[in-house]
ZAMARGU-4260 file (C-alpha; in steps of 0.2 Angstrom, whole numbers, plus 5000, padded with zeros to 4 digits):
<rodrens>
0) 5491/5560/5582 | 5486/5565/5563 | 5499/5572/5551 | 5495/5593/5551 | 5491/5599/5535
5) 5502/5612/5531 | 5516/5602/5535 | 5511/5595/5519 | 5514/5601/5502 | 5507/5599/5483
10) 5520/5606/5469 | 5516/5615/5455 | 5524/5611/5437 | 5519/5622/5423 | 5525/5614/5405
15) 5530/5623/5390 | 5544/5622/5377 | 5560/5630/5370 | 5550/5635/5355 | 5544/5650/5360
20) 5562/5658/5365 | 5568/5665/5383 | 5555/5681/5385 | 5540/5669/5383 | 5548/5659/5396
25) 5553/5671/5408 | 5533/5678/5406 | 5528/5659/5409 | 5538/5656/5427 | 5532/5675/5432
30) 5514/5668/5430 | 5516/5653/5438 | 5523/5660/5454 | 5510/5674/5456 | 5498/5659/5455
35) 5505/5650/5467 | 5507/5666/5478 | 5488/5667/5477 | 5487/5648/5483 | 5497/5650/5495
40) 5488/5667/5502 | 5470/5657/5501 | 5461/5648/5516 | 5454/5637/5506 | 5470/5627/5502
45) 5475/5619/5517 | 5494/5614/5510 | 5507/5624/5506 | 5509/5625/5485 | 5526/5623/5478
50) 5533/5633/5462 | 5543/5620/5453 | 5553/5627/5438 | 5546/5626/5422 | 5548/5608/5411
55) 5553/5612/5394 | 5559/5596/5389 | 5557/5576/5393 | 5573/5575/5403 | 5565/5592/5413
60) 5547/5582/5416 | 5554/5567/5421 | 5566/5575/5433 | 5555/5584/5442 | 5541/5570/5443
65) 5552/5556/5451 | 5558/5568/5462 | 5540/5571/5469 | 5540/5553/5469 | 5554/5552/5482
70) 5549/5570/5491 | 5542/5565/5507 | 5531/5579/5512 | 5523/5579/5493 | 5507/5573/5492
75) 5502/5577/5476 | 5506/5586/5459 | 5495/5600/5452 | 5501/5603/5433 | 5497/5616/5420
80) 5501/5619/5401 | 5504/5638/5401 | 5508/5637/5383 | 5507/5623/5373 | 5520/5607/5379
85) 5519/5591/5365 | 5513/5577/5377 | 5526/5565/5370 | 5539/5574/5383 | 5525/5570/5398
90) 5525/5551/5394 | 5541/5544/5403 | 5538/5555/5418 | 5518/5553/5417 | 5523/5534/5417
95) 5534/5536/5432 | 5522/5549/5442 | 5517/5540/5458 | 5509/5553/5468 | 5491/5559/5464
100) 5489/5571/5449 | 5480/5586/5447 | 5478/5595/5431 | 5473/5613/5432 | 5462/5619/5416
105) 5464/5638/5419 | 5474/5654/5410 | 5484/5669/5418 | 5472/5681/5411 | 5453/5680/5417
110) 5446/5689/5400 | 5452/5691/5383 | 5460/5708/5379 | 5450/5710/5365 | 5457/5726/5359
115) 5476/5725/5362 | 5478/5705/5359 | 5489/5700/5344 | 5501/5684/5341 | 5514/5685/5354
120) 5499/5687/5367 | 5491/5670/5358 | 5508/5661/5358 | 5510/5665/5375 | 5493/5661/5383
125) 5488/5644/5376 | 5481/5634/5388 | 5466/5632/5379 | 5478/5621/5368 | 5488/5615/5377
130) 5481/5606/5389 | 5471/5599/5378 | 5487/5590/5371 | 5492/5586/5389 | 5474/5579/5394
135) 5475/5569/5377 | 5491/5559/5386 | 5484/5558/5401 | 5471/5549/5395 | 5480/5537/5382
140) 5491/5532/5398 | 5475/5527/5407 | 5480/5537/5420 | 5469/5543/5435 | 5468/5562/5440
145) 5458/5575/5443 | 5453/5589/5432 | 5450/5608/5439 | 5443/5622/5425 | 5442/5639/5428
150) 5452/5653/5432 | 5465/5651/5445 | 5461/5668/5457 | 5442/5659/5457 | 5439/5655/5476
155) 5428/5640/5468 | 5442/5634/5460 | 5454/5635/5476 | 5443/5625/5485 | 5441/5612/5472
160) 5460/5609/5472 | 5461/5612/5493 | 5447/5599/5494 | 5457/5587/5483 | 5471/5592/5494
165) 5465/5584/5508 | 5460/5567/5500 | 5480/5566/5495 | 5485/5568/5512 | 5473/5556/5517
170) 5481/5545/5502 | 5497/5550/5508 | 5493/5546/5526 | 5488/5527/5520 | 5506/5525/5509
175) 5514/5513/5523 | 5502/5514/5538 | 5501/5503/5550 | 5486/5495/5558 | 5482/5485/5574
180) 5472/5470/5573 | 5469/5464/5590 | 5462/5446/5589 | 5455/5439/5574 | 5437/5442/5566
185) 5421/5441/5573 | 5417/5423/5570 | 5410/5418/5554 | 5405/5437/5550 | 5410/5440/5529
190) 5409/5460/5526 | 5421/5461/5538 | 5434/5451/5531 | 5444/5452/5515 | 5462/5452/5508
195) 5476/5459/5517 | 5489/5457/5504 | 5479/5463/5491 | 5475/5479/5503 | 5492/5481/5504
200) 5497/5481/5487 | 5481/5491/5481 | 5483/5504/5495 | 5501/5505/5504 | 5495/5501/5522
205) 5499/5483/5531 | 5486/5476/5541 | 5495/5463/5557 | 5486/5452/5570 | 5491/5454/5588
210) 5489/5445/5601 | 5477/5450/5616 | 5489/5444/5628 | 5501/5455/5619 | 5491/5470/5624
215) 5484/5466/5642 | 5503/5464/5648 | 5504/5483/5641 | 5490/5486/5650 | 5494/5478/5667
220) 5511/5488/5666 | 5503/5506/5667 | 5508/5513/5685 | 5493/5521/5699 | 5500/5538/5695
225) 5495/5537/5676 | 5479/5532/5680 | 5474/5546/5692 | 5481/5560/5682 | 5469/5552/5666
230) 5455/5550/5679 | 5456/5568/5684 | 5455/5573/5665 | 5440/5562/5664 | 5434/5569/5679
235) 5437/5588/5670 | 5430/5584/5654 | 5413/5574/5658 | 5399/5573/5666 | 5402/5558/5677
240) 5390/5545/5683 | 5388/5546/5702 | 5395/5527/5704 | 5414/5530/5696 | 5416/5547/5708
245) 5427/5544/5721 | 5421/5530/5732 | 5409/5525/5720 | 5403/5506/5720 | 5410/5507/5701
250) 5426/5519/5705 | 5436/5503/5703 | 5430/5500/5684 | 5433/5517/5680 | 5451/5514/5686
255) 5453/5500/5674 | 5446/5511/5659 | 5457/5523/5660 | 5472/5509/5663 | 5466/5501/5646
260) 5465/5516/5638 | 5483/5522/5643 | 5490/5504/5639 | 5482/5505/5623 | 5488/5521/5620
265) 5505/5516/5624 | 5504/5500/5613 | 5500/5510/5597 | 5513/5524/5599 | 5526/5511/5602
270) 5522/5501/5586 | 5521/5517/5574 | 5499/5511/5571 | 5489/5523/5564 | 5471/5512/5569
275) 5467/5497/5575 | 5453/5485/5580 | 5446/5474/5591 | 5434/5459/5594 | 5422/5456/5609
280) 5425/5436/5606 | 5443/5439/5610 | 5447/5447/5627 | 5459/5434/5634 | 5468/5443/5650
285) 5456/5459/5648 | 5443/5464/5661 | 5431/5475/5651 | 5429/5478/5634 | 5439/5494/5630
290) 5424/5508/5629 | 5429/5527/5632 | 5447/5522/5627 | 5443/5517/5610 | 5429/5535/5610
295) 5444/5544/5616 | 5457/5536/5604 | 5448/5539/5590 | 5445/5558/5595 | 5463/5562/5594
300) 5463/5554/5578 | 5467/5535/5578 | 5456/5523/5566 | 5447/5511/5572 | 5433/5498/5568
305) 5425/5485/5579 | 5424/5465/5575 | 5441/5466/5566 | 5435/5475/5553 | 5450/5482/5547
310) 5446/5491/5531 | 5435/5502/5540 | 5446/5507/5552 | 5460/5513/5539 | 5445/5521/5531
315) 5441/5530/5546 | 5461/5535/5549 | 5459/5542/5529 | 5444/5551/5533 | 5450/5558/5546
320) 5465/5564/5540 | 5455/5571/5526 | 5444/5580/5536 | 5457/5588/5550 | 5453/5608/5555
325) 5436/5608/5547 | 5420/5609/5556 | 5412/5593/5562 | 5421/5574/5563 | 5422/5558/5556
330) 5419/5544/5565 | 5416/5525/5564 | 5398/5521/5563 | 5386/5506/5562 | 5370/5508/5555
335) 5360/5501/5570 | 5340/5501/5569 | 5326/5512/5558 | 5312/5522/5562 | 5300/5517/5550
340) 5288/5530/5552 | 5282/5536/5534 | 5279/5555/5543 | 5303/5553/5545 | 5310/5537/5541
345) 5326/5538/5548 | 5341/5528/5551 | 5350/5528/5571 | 5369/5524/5570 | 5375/5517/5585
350) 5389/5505/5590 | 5391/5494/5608 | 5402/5507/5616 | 5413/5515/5604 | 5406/5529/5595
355) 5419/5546/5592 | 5414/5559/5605 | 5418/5572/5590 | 5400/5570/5583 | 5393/5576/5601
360) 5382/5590/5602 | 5385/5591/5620 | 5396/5586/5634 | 5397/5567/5634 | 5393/5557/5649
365) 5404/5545/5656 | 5395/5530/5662 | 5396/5512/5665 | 5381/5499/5660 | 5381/5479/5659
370) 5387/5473/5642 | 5377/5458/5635 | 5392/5451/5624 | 5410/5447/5628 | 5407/5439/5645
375) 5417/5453/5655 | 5416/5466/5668 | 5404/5479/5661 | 5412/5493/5652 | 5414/5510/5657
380) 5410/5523/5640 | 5405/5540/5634 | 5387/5543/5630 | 5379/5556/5620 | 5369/5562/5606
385) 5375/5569/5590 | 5374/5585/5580 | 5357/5586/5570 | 5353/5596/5554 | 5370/5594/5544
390) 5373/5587/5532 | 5383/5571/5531 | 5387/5556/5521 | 5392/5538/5526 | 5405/5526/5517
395) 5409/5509/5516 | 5425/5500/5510 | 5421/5481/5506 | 5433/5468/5495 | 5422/5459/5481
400) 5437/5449/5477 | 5443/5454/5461 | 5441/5471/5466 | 5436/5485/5480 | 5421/5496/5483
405) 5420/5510/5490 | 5399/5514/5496 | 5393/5532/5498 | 5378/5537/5505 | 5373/5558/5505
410) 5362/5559/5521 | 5355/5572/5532 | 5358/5572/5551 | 5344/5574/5561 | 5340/5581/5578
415) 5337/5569/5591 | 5322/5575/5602 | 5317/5559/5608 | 5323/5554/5628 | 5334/5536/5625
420) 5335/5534/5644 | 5337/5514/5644 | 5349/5515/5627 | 5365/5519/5636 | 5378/5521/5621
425) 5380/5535/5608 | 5366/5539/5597 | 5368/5549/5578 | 5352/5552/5569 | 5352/5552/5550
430) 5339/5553/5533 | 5349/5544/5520 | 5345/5553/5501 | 5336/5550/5492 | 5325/5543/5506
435) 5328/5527/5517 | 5316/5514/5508 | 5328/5519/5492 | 5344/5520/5498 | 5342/5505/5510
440) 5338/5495/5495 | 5353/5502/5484 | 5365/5500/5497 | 5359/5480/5500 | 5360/5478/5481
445) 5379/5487/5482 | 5383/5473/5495 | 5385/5489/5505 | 5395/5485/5524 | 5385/5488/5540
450) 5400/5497/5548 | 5405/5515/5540 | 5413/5530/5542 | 5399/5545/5546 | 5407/5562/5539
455) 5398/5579/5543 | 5413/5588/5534 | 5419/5577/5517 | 5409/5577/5501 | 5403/5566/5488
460) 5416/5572/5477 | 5431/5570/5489 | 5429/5551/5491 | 5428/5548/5473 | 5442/5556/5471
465) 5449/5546/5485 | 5443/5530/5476 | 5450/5539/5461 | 5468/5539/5469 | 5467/5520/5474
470) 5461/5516/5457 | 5445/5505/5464 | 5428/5508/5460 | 5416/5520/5470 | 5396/5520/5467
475) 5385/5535/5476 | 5367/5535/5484 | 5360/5553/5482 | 5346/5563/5480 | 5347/5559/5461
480) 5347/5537/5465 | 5334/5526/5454 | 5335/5511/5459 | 5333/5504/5440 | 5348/5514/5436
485) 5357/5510/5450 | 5355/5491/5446 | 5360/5495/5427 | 5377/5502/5435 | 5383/5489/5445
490) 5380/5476/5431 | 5391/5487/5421 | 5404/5490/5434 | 5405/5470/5436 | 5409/5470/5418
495) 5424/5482/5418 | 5431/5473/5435 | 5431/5457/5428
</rodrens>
């Protein structure tokens, strides 16, 4: 379901200028594409890099820039000043530029040549000038990027442009994505809520309302073979509760699970959605509450939030896409009880039914338990505890009306070692940083949402690119959070979005 990666592609444009004759120039494209040689070989970059001829002039920068604009499989630009290239030639393509930007501070050589260095050597490697005069631009426009210094061979520097990769695919991934709101939401519920034609216009996805009805006819339309190949994979994946095996008192609710899950399925493919939500107020034509479908929906890479809360679920879609062939998952999350011991305070994320079976330390069971909501057959879903001693972070996109937060929270996940027999959901374990009686308090203050995405494999500095990228405010919880300071900043921000 998600996008690969290396289907995707960042370009790389290096500037210069006719001034320094056609030697300097040919010198200037021969670094640039052993650069990009190196990108390309390295694992930390998850894209493929593409060599873009030189720009020399503003017909040149503007050319190239638009047509990265209207290049499908680019998600980004990566740009470098080789020698020096006067940033009145970058304003008209800078201006027309509508993919993320990233400038790359580096030089071909790693050390100076202190004995054999002399003026064509200078005029030739510049960067220490020029980009200067290119970041001056770039900063007079206004204009968001990201900025990587060092030299380009650095595996620190690859991964800082291959991590900022992947937050352009998942900005790319959003740039008209469609999600699934099935029903409305949950009654008279705020942090949920907000404005979708001003999502739409600040981040390129659309946000729909479909009816249940809609849905349950899919549903009802799945034939008895579907669901007994899907059951057998059930069957081969989990450890199943004795009442859904064969001839099971529950067999019949397993039966409908897997029938959901397939109409589901079949519903989203067919209208191009990348995620989706859903209400247990609204069930209309629905016997159970869709629990292991949503679990495995989301596993293969659908967004998805409960209660209609649709800005998590196209956060969750981001993240994911973001986070694709590295180790661990994202998944929606709700932070759902403490443990108020001083000896580990602790926070245990949870949901009703649907939490992503990609967090699972072990193989999930499939079970089925009464649901004391939503006034329908009990649901059949996975259960299982999470990985523990990672570490993670939790993020929360809410609409403040005249602008957008994104919450992050740096956490640590925690072992669970406690038996939860009666507790017949999925369980994840956290310490939020600095500590839970500090960042409980920052992220009430934030007006922080109580659904999330949980990430054991994205950073800090990924999602404020992201937020970067969107052009919306981000605000962090970490080890370094006071709450004075914390309060001072949102005060300030307020100020700026106003």
């Amino acid at each position: 379901m998600l996008t690969p990666l290396n289907t995707k592609e960042i370009w790389f444009i290096t500037g210069s200028q006719h001034l320094y004759g056609p030697e300097t120039l040919a010198q200037v494209a021969e670094h640039s594409a052993k650069i990009v040689e190196a990108f390309n070989a390295s694992s930390q970059i998850p894209v493929k890099v593409v060599l873009k001829p030189t720009v020399k002039t503003t017909e040149e920068i503007f050319e190239t820039l638009v047509a990265a604009n209207h290049t499908a499989d680019c998600i980004g630009v990566v740009t470098w000043m080789h020698t020096f290239s006067p940033a009145k030639m970058w304003i008209r393509g800078l201006t027309a530029l509508q993919k993320p930007l990233l400038h790359l501070h580096t030089q071909f050589n790693q050390d100076i040549p202190w004995s054999t260095m002399d003026m064509d050597f200078m005029n030739l490697n510049q960067a220490a000038h020029g980009d200067r005069e290119f970041g001056f631009m770039v900063s007079r426009l206004r204009k968001n990027r990201k900025v990587v210094v060092g030299h380009w061979a650095e595996e620190r520097v690859q991964k800082q442009i291959g991590d900022w990769s992947r937050v352009a695919a998942g900005w790319d991934d959003w740039q008209g994505a469609r999600f699934a709101r099935f029903g409305d939401n949950m009654r008279y519920v705020a942090v949920t809520d907000g404005d979708k034609v001003e999502a739409e216009t600040k981040f390129g996805f659309s946000v729909n309302t479909w009816g249940i009805g809609d849905l349950a006819s899919v549903i009802n339309g799945i034939g008895e073979g579907e669901v007994k190949t899907l059951i057998e994979e059930y069957e081969a994946s989990y450890r199943m509760a004795e009442s859904l095996l064969a001839g099971g008192a529950s067999r019949k609710s397993l039966e409908t699970a897997a029938r959901i899950e397939l109409g589901l399925e079949k519903f989203l493919k067919d209208g191009n959605f990348k995620g989706f939500s859903d209400t247990f107020e609204d069930l209309h034509g629905m016997e159970q509450l869709p629990g292991i479908a949503v679990q495995r929906l989301m596993e293969k890479g659908y967004g998805f939030a409960g209660e209609g809360d649709w800005k998590t679920a196209a956060l969750v879609r981001a993240m994911k896409t973001m986070g694709q062939g590295l180790e661990g998952g994202n998944a929606f999350m709700e932070d759902y009880t403490y443990h108020l011991n001083p000896s580990n305070p602790s926070i245990l994320g949870s949901h009703m039914l649907e939490v992503d079976p990609v967090l699972a330390v072990d193989k999930p069971s499939c079970e089925i338990h009464p649901l004391g909501i939503g006034g329908k057959a009990d649901p059949v879903r996975l259960v299982f505890n999470s990985r523990g001693n990672t570490d993670s972070l939790v993020a929360a996109l809410m609409d403040f009306g005249n602008h957008f937060r994104l919450l992050i929270n740096k956490t640590k996940s925690l072992d669970i070692t406690e038996e939860l027999p009666k507790l017949p959901v999925a369980r994840v374990l956290w310490k939020p940083l600095p500590d839970l009686y500090t960042a409980a308090e920052a992220w009430i203050l934030a007006g922080g949402a109580h659904h999330t995405c949980y990430s054991e494999n994205l950073t800090v500095d990924q999602l404020e690119d992201f937020a970067e990228m969107a052009n919306i405010e981000s605000l962090v919880i970490d080890e370094d959070t006071k709450i004075r300071d914390f309060k001072n900043t949102l005060r300030w921000n307020e100020i700026y979005y106003r």
